[in-house]
Structure formats: C-alpha cells, structure tokens
PLY file of the C-alpha trace (Angstrom):
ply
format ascii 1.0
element vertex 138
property float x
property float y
property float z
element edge 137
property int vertex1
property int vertex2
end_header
11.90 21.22 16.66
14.70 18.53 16.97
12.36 16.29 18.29
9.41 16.66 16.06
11.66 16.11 12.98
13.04 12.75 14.80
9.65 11.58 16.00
8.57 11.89 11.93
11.42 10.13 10.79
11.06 7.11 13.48
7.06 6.74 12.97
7.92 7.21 8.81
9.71 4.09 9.80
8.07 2.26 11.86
4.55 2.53 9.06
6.68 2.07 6.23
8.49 -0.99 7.86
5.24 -2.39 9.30
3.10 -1.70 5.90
5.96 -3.82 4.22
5.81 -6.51 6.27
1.86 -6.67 6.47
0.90 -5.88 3.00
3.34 -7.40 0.84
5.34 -10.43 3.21
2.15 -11.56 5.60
-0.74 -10.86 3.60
0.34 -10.44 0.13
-2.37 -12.73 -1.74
-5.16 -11.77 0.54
-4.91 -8.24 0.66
-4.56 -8.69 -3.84
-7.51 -10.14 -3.65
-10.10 -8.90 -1.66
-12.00 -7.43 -4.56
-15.21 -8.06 -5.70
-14.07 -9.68 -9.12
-11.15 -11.56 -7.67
-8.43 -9.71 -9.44
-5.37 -8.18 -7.96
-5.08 -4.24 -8.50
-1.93 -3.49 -7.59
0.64 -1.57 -9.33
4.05 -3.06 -10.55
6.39 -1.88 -9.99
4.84 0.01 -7.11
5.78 3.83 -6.34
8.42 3.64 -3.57
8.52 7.41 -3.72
5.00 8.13 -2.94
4.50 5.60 -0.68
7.62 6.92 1.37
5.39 10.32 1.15
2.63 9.07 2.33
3.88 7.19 5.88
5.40 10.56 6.21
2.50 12.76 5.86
1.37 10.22 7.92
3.81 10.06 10.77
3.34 13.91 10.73
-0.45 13.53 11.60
0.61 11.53 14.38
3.29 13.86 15.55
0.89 16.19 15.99
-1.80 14.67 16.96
1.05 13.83 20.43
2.09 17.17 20.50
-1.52 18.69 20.68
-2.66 15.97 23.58
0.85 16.42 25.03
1.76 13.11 25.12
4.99 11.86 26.20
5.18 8.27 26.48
5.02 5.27 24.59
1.70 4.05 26.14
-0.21 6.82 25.34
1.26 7.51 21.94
0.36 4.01 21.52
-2.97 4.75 22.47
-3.40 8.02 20.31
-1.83 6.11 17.32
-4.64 3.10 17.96
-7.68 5.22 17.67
-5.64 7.22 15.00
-5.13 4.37 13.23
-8.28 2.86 13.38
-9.99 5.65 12.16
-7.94 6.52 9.33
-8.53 2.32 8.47
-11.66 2.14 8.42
-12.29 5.53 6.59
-9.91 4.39 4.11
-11.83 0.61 4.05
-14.95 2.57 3.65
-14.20 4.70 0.75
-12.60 1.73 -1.33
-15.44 0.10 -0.34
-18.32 2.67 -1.23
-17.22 4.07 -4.49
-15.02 0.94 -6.10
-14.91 -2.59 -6.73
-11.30 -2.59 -5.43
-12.45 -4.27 -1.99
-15.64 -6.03 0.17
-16.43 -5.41 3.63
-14.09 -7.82 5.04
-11.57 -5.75 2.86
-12.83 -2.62 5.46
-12.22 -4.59 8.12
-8.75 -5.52 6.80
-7.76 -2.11 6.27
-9.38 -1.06 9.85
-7.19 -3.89 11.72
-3.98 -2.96 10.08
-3.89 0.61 10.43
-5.14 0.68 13.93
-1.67 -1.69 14.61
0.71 -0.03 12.30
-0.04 3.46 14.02
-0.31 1.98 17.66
3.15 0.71 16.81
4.47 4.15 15.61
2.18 6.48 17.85
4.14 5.13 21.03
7.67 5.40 19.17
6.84 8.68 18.22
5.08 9.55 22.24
8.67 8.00 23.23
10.58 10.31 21.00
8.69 13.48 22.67
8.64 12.04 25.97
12.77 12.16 26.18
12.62 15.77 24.81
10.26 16.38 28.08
12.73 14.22 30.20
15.91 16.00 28.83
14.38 19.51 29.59
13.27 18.92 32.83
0 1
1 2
2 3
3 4
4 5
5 6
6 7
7 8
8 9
9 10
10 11
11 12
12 13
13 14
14 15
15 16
16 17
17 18
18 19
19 20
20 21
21 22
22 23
23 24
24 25
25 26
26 27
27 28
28 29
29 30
30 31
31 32
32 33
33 34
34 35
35 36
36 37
37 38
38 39
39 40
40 41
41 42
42 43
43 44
44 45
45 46
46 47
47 48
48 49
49 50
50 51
51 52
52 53
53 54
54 55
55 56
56 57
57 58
58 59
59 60
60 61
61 62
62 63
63 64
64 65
65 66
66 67
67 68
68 69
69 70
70 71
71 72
72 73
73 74
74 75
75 76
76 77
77 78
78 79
79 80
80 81
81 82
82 83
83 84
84 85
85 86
86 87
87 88
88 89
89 90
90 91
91 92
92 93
93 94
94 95
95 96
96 97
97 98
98 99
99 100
100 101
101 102
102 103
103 104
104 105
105 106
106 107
107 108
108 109
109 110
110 111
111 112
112 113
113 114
114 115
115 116
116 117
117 118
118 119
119 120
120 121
121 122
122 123
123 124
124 125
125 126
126 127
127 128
128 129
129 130
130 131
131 132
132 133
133 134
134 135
135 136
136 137
C-alpha cells in the first residue's frame, strides 16, 4: 500500500511537472492557438486545484495499469506509460477535435505526442517505485 501511495505521488509529479513545462514554458503560444479561429481558450487564472486532481487521477491509472501487468521497472513502466499515454492523447486530441472548435488535427497530434512523453516519463518512475517494493521484499 506504501508503495502504491508513493508511486501516485511521484507520477502526480512527474505529469504535473512535465505538463508545466510543455504546455505553458515550451509551447505556450502554439498550444493557445491551435484552434480553428485563432483565438486562445485558456482560462486565467487557471485551476491549480483541478489540474493537481487530474495528474493524480491520472498517475492512479498508471499505477494500476503497473500493478495489473506487474511491472517493476522503469523500462517497462516506461513502456506501459507510452502506449498509456498515447492513447489517452490522442483520445483526448480526438474529442476536442470532433465536437469543438477548440483545436485542428495537428492540435490531435499535439495532444497525442505530449501525453505519450509525459506518461512514458512517469510510467517508468512509477514501474521504479514498485520495482524497489519487489526488490525490498525479496
């Protein structure tokens, strides 16, 4: 149980730390504006809170997802967290895409690219986190 609630925490962290840096230091005027009109849609001030709830509902898909495939190392959390990831991306692309004008397809794209590293990134901390569990009991 120790483990699970540290391997949320650390892949909370590593998607919230990661979406920060992509979305709003790297990419901040082309992720604005990849809608169909041009115009920037997001929110300001932004809602920390929610966001924070949402890498960790997030990070506890991924936890998981690791503890269902048994995975206990970085490279295959990585792995796990890449398909994961780019999944979730380019579901998340798609809808935008289908029922808004918030994005285009290379929005989809976007999305699909970013996820798929963010939860690469955090699927191998959090396959690391369960992996020393396994190494500690054994």
């Amino acid at each position: 149980m120790k483990s699970n609630l540290l391997a949320v925490i650390i892949g909370t962290a590593a998607l919230f730390g990661l979406g920060a840096l992509i979305y709003l230091v790297i990419f901040s005027d082309q992720s604005m504006h990849m809608t169909e009109s041009g115009i920037g849609v997001s929110k300001d001030p932004i809602e920390l809170p929610i966001i924070i709830l949402m890498e960790v509902l997030y990070a506890t898909l991924l936890t998981l997802i690791s503890r269902w495939g048994k995975i206990s190392s970085f490279g295959s959390g990585a792995k796990a967290g890449l398909i994961t990831g780019l999944i979730i991306g380019l579901c998340f692309g798609l809808d935008l895409y289908a029922t808004t004008t918030i994005t285009t397809f290379s929005g989809v794209i976007f999305w699909g690219l970013t996820y798929t590293f963010r939860y690469a990134v955090a699927g191998g901390l959090i396959g690391w986190v369960l992996g020393r569990e396994a190494g500690e009991t054994s």
